[in-house]
N, C-alpha and C positions, 0 to 999 in steps of 0.2 A: 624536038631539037635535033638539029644536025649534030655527027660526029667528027667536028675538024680538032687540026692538032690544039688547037688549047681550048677543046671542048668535048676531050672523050668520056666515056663510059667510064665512070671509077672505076668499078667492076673488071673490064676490057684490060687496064692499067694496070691493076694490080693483080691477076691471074696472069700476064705476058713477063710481070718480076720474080714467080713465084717456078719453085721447081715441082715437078711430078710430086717430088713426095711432101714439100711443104703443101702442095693443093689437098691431096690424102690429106691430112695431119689437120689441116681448117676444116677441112670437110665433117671428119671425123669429132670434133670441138664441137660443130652446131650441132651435129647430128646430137651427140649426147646431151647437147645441151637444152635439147629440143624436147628428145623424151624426157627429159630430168624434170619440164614443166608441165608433161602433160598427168593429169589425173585418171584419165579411162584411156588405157593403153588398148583395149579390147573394141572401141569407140572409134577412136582414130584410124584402125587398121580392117576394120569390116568391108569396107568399099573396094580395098585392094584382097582383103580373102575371098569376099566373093566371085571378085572377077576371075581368081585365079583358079576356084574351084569350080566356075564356069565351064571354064575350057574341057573339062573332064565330061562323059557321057554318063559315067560310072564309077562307082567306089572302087572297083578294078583295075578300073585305067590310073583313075590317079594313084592309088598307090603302087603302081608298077611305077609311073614316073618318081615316086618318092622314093623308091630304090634303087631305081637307077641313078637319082641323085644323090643316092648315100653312096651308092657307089663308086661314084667320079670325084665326089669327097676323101675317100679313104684311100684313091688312090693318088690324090694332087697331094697328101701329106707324106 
């Protein structure tokens, strides 16, 4: 289906009424409300650990990047 004016996106509509922080704030609702249903939190989230400890050649590497990101952490607070 086309997107003419009295045929848009709910979606499109209702993020174009919504501020920066009310978008966060919905965001943030599913989000919790999402893990709040799941039962294997360890399940869900293997496909994105893997890939992310992909990237790494080595236990070395990534844990320098894991300090480095503790680092940029401690200092955006």
């Amino acid at each position: 289906m086309e997107n003419t004016p009295d045929r848009l996106d709910r979606r499109t509509v209702e993020h174009s009424d919504l501020t920066a922080a009310q978008r966060s704030t919905r965001a943030r609702a599913a989000a919790l409300a999402r893990w709040g249903k799941t039962t294997d939190r360890a399940e869900q989230t293997a496909a994105a650990r893997e890939a992310f400890l992909g990237k790494f050649p080595n236990e070395t590497a990534m844990r320098g990047h894991m300090a480095s990101l503790s680092f940029k952490a401690s200092r955006a607070s």
